[in-house]
ChimeraX commands (.cxc) that place a marker at each C-alpha (Angstrom):
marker #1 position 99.79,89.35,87.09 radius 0.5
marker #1 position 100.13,92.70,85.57 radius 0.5
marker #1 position 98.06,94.80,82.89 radius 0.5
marker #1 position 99.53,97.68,81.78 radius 0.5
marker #1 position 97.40,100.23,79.67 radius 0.5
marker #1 position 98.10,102.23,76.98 radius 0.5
marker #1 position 97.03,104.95,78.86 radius 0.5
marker #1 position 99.74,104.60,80.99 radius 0.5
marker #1 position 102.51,103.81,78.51 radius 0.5
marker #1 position 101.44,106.90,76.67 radius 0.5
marker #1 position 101.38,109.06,80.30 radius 0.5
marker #1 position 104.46,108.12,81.37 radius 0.5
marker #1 position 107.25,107.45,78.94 radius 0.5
marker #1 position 109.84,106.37,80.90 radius 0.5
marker #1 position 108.71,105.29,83.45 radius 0.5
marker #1 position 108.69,101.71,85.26 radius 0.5
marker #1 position 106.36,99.31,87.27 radius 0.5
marker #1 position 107.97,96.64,89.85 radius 0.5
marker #1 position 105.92,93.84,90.92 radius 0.5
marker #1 position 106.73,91.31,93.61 radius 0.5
marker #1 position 104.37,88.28,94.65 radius 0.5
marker #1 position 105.65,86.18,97.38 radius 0.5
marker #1 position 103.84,83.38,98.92 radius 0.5
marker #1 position 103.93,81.01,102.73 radius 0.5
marker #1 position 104.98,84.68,103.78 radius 0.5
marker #1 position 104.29,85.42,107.78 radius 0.5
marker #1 position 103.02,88.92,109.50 radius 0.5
marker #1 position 103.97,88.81,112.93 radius 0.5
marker #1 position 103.65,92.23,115.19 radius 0.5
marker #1 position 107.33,91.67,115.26 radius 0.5
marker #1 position 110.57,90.34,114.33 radius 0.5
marker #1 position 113.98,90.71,116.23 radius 0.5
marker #1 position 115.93,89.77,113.21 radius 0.5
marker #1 position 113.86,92.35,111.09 radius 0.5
marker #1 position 114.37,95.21,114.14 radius 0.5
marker #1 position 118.29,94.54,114.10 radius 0.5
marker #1 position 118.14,95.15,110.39 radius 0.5
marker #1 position 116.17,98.05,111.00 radius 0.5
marker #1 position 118.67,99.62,113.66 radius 0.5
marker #1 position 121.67,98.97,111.35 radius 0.5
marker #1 position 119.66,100.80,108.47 radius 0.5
marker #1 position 118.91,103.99,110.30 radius 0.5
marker #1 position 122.20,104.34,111.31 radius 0.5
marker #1 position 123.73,103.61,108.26 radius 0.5
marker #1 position 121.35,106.64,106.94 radius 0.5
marker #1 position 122.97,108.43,109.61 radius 0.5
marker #1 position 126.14,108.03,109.19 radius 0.5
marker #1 position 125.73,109.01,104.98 radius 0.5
marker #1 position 123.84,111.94,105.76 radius 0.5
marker #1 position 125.55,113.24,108.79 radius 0.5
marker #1 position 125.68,117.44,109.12 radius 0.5
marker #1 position 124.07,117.69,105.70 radius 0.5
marker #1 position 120.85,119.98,104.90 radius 0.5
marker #1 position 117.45,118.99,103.64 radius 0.5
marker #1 position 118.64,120.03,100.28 radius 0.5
marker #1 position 121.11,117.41,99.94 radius 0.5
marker #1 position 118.22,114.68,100.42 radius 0.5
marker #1 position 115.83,116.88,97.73 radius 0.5
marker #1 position 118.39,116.72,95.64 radius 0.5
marker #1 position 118.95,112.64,95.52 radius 0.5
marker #1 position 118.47,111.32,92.33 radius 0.5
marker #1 position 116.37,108.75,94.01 radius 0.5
marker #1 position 113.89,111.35,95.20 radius 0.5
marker #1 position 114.01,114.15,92.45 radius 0.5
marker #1 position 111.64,112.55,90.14 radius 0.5
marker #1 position 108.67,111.32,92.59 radius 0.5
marker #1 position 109.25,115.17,94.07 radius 0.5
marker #1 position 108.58,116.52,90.77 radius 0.5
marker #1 position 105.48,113.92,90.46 radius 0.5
marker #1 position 104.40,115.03,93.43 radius 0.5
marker #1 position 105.03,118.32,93.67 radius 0.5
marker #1 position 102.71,118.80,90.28 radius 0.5
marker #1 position 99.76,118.01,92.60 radius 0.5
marker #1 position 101.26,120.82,95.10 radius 0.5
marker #1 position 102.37,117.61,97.45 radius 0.5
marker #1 position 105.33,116.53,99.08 radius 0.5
marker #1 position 106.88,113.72,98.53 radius 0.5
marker #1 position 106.36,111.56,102.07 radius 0.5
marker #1 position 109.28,108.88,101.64 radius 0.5
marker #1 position 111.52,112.31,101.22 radius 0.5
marker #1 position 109.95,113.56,104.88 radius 0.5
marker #1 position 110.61,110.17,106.09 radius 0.5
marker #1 position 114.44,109.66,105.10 radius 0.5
marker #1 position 114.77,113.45,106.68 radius 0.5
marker #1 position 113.24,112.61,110.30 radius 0.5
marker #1 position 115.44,108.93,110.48 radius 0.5
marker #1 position 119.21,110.38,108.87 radius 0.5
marker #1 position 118.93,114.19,110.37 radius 0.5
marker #1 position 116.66,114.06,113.17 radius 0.5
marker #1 position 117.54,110.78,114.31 radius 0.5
marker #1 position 114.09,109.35,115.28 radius 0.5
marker #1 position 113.66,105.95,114.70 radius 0.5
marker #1 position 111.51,104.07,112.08 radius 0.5
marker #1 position 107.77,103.21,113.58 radius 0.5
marker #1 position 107.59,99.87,114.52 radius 0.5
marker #1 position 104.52,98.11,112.70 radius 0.5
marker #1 position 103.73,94.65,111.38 radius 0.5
marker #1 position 106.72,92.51,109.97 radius 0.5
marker #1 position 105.18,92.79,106.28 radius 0.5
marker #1 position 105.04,96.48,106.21 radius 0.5
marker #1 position 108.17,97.05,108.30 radius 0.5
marker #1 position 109.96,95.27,105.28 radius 0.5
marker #1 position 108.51,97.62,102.81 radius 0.5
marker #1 position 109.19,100.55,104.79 radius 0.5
marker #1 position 112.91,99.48,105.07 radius 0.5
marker #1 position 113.30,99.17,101.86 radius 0.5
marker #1 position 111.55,102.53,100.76 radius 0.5
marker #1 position 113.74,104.25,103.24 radius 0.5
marker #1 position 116.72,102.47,102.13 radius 0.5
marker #1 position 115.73,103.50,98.03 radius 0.5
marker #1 position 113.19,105.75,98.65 radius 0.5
marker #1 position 111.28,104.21,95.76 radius 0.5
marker #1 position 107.43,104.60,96.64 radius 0.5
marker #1 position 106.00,100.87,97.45 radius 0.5
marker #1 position 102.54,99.47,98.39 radius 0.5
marker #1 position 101.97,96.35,99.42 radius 0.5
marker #1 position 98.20,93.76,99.75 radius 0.5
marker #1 position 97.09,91.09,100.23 radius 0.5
marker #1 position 97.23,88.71,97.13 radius 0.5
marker #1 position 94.38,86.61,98.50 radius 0.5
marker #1 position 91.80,89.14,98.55 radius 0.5
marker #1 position 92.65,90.33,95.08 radius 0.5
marker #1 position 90.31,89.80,92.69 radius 0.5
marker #1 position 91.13,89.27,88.90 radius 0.5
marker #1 position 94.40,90.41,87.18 radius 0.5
marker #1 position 95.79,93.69,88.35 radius 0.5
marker #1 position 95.63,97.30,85.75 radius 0.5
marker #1 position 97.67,99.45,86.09 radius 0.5
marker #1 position 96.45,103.04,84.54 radius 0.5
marker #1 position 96.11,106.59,84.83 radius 0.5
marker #1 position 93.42,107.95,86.84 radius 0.5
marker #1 position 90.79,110.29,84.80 radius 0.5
marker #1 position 89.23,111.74,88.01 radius 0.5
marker #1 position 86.70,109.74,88.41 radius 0.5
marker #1 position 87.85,106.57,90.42 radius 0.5
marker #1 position 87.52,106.93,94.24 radius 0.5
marker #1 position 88.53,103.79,97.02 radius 0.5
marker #1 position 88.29,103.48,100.55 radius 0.5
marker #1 position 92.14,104.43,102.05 radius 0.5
marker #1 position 94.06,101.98,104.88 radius 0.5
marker #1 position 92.35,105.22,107.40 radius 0.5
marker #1 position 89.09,104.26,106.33 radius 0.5
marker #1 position 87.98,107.96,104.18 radius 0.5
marker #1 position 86.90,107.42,101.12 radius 0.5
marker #1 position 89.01,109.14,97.96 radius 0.5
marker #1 position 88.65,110.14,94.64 radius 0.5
marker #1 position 91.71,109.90,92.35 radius 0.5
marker #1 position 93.46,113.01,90.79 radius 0.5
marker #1 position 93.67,113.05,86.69 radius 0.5
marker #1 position 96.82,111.92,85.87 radius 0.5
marker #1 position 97.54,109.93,88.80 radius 0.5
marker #1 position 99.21,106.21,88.67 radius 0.5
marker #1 position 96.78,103.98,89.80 radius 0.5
marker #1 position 96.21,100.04,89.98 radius 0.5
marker #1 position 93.30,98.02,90.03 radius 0.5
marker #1 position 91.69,94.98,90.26 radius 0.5
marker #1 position 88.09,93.82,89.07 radius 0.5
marker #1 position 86.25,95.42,92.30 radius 0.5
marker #1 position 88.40,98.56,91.87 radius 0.5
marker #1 position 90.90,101.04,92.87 radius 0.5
marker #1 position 94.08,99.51,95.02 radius 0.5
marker #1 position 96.24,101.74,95.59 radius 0.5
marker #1 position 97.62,105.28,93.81 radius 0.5
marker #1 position 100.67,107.10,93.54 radius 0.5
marker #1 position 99.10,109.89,95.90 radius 0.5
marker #1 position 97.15,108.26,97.89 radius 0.5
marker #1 position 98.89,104.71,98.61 radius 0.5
marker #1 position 96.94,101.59,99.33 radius 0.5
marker #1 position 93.85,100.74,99.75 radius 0.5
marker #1 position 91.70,99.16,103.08 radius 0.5
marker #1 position 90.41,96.26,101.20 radius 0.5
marker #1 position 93.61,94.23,100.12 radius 0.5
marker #1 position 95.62,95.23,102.94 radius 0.5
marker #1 position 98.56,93.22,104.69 radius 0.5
marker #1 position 97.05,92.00,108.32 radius 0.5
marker #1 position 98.08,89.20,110.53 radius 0.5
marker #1 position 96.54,86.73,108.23 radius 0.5
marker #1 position 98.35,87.73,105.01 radius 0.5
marker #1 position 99.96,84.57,103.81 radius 0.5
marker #1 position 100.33,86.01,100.12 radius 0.5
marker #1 position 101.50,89.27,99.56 radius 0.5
marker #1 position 101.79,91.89,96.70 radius 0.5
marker #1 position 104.42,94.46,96.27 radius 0.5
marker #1 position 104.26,97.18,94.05 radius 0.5
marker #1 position 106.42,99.72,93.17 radius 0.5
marker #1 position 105.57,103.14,91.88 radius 0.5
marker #1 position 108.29,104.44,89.54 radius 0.5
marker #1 position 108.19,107.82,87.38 radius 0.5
marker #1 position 110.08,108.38,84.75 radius 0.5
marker #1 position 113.88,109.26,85.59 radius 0.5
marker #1 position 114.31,105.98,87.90 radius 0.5
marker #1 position 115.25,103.59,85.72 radius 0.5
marker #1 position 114.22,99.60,86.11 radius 0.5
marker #1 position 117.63,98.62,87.55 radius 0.5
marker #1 position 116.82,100.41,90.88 radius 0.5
marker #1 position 113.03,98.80,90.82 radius 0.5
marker #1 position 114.77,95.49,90.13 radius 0.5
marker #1 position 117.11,95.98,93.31 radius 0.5
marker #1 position 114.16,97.32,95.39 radius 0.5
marker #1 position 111.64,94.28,94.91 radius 0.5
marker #1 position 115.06,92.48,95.74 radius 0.5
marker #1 position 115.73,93.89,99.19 radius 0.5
marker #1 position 112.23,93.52,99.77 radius 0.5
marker #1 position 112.39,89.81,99.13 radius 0.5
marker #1 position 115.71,89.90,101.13 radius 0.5
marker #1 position 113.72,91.25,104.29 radius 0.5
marker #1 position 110.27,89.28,103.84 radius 0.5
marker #1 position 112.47,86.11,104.10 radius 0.5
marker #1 position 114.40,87.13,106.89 radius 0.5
marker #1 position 110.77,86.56,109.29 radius 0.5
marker #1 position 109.82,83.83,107.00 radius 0.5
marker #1 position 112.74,82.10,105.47 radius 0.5
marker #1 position 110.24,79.57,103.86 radius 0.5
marker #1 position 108.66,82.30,101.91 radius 0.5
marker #1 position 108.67,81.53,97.68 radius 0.5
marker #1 position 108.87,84.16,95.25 radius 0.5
marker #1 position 106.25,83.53,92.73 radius 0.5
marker #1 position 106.99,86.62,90.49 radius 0.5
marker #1 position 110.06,89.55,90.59 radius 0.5
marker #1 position 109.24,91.27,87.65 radius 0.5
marker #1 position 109.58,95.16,86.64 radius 0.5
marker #1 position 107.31,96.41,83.59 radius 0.5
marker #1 position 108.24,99.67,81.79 radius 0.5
marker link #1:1,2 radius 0.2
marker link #1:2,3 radius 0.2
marker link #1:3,4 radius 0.2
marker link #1:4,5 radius 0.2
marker link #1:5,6 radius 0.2
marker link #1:6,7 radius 0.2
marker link #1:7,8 radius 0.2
marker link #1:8,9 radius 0.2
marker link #1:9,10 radius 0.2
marker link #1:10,11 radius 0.2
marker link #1:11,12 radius 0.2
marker link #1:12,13 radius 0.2
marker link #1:13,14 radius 0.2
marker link #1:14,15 radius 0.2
marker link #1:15,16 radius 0.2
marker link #1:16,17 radius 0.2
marker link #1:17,18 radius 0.2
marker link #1:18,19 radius 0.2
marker link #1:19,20 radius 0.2
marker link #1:20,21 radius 0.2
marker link #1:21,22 radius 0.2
marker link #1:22,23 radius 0.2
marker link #1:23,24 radius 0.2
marker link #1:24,25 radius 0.2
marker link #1:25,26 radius 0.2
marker link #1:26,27 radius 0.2
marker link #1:27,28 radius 0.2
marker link #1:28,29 radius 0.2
marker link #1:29,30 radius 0.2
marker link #1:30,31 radius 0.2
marker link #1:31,32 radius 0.2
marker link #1:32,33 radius 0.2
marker link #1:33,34 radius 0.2
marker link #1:34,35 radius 0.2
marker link #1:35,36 radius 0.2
marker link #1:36,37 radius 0.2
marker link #1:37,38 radius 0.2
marker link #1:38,39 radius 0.2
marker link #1:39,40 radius 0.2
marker link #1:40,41 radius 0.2
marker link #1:41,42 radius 0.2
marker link #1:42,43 radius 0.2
marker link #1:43,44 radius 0.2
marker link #1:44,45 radius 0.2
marker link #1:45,46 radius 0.2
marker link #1:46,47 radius 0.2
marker link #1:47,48 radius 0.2
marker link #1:48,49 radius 0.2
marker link #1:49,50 radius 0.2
marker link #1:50,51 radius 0.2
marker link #1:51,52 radius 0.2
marker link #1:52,53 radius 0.2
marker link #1:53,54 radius 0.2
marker link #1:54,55 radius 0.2
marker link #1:55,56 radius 0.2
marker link #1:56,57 radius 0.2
marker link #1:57,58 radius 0.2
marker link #1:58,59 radius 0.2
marker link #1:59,60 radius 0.2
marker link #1:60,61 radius 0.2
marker link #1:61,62 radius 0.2
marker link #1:62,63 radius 0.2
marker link #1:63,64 radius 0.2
marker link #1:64,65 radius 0.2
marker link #1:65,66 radius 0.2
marker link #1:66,67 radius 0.2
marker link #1:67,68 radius 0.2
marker link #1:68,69 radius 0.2
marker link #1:69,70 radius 0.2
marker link #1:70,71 radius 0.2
marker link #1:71,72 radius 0.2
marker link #1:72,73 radius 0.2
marker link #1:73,74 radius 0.2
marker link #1:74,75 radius 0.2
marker link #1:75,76 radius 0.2
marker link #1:76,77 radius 0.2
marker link #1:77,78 radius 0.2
marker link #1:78,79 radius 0.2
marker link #1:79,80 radius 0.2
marker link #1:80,81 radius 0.2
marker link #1:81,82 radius 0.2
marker link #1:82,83 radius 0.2
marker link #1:83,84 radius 0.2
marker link #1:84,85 radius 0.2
marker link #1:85,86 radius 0.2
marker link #1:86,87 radius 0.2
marker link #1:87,88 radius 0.2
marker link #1:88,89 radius 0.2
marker link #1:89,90 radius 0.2
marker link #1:90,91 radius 0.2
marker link #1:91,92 radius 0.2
marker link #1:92,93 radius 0.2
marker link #1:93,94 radius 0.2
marker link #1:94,95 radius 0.2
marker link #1:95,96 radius 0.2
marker link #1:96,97 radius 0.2
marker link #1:97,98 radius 0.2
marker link #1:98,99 radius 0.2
marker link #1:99,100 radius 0.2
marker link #1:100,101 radius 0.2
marker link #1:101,102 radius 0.2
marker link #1:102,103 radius 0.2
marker link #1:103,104 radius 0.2
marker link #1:104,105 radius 0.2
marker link #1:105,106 radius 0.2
marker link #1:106,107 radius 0.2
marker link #1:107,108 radius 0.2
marker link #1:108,109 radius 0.2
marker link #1:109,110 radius 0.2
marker link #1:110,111 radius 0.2
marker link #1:111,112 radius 0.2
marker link #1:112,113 radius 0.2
marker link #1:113,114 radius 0.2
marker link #1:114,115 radius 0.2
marker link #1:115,116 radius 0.2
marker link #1:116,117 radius 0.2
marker link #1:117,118 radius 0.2
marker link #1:118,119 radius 0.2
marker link #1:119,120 radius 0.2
marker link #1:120,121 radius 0.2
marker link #1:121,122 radius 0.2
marker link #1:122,123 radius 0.2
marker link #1:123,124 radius 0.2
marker link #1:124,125 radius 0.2
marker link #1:125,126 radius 0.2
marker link #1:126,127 radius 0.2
marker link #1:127,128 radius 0.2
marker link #1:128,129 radius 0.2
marker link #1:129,130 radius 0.2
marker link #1:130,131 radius 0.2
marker link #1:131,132 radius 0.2
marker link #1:132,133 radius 0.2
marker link #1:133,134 radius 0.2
marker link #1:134,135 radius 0.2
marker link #1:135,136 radius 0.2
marker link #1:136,137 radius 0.2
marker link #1:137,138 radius 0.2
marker link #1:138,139 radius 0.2
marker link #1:139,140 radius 0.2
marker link #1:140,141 radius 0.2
marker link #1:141,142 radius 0.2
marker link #1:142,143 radius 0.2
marker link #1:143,144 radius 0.2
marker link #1:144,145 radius 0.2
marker link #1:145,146 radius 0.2
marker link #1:146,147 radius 0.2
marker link #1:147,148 radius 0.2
marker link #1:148,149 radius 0.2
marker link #1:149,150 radius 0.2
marker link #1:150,151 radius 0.2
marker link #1:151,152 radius 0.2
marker link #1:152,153 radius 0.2
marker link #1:153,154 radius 0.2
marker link #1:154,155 radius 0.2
marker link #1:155,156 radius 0.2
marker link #1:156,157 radius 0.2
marker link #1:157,158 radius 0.2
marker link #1:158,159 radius 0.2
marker link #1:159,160 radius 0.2
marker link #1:160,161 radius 0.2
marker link #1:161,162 radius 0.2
marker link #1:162,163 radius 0.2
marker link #1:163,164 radius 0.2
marker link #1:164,165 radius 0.2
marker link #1:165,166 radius 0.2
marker link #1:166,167 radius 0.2
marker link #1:167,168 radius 0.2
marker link #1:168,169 radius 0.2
marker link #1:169,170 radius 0.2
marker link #1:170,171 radius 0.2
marker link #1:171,172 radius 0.2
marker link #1:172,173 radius 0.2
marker link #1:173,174 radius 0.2
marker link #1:174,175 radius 0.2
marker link #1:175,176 radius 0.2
marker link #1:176,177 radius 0.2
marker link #1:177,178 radius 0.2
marker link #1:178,179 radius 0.2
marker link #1:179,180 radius 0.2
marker link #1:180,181 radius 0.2
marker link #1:181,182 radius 0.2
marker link #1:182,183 radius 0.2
marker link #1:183,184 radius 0.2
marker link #1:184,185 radius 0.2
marker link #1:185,186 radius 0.2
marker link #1:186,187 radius 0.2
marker link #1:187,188 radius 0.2
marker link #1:188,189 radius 0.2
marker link #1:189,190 radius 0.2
marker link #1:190,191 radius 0.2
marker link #1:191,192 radius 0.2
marker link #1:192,193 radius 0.2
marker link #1:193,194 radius 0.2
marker link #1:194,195 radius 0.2
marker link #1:195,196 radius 0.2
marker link #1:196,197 radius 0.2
marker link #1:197,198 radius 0.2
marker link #1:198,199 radius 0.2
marker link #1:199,200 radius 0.2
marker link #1:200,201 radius 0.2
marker link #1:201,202 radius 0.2
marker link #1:202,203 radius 0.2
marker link #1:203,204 radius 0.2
marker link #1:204,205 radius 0.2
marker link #1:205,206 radius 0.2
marker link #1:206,207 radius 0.2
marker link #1:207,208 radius 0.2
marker link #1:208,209 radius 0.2
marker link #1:209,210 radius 0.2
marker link #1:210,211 radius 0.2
marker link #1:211,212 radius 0.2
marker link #1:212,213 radius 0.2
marker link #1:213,214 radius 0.2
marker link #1:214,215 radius 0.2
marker link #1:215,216 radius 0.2
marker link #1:216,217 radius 0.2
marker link #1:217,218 radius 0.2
marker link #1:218,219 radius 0.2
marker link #1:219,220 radius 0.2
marker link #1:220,221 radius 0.2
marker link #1:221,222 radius 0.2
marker link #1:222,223 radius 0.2
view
């Protein structure tokens, strides 16, 4: 399923790839199962992180090293801004599609960085790499982008799918018709493949919650 370049092994020593491919999945608008998980999540967040100051969520071990990935590119960290607005301002989670509601759990839950598509429309094995500056892809918004040097990346044979900065692309999105679906899961180095490993797991855990007759095909992590 997964390429991995030398370009990226040399990049990022240390760092770790999960992959989950899951098929017979659904993508309904929503799921009450999935929105009573999602209720007892943010206030589980809630209840860990009550009275304490943004610092105390920078300083996570979870977040620390994406901040630092980010933050070379003078960006924040959005999972960080995320886990900050649900656990100390107490807004809830957006509600979305089933598919990406699941990821978003889980990156909240984590906070490892996750994209998800739609395994049917990808073309070819999937690379993953390390941008030189030159690769650009149409965004889930529609604007086109060209990758930063140095960036994570992945691709398939018609191109760019999603990036560390950027996140996934319009092409091989999850819609209503997604009955085959692709997690990924951006790790830097200083997470370690036992939290990917647990990550692609509660992902699995939710996806089968709206479709319990969903198959896991692959749960792998590549370092």
């Amino acid at each position: 399923m997964l390429i991995v370049s030398d370009a990226w092994k040399v990049a990022y020593p240390g760092g770790a790839v999960g992959i989950l491919v899951m098929r017979d999945v659904a993508n309904p608008d929503h799921h009450a199962g999935l929105d009573e998980r999602k209720a007892e999540l943010e206030n589980q967040l809630r209840d860990r992180f009550v009275g304490s100051p943004k610092a105390a969520l920078a300083a996570l071990p979870s977040i620390q090293p994406y901040a630092a990935y980010f933050g070379r590119y003078k960006k924040t960290y959005h999972v960080q801004l995320q886990l900050e607005s649900v656990a100390l301002k107490g807004k809830p989670l957006p509600r979305v599609a089933a598919l990406v509601e699941a990821m978003f759990m889980a990156e909240l839950k984590n906070q490892l960085l996750t994209a998800g598509h739609d395994l049917a429309v990808i073309e070819g094995p999937v690379r993953l790499d390390v941008a030189n500056g030159s690769e650009h892809y149409t965004l889930l918004g529609g604007q086109e982008q060209t990758l930063k040097p140095g960036d994570m990346m992945m691709a398939d044979a018609r191109g760019v799918i999603s990036s560390v900065l950027y996140g996934p692309d319009q092409r091989t999105r999850l819609s209503a018709e997604t009955r085959q679906a692709l997690f990924v899961i951006y790790a830097p180095p200083g997470i370690g493949q036992s939290a990917v490993r647990q990550h692609l797991d509660d992902i699995r855990a939710n996806v089968q919650l709206v479709a319990p007759e969903a198959t896991v095909d692959e749960l792998a992590v590549y370092g």
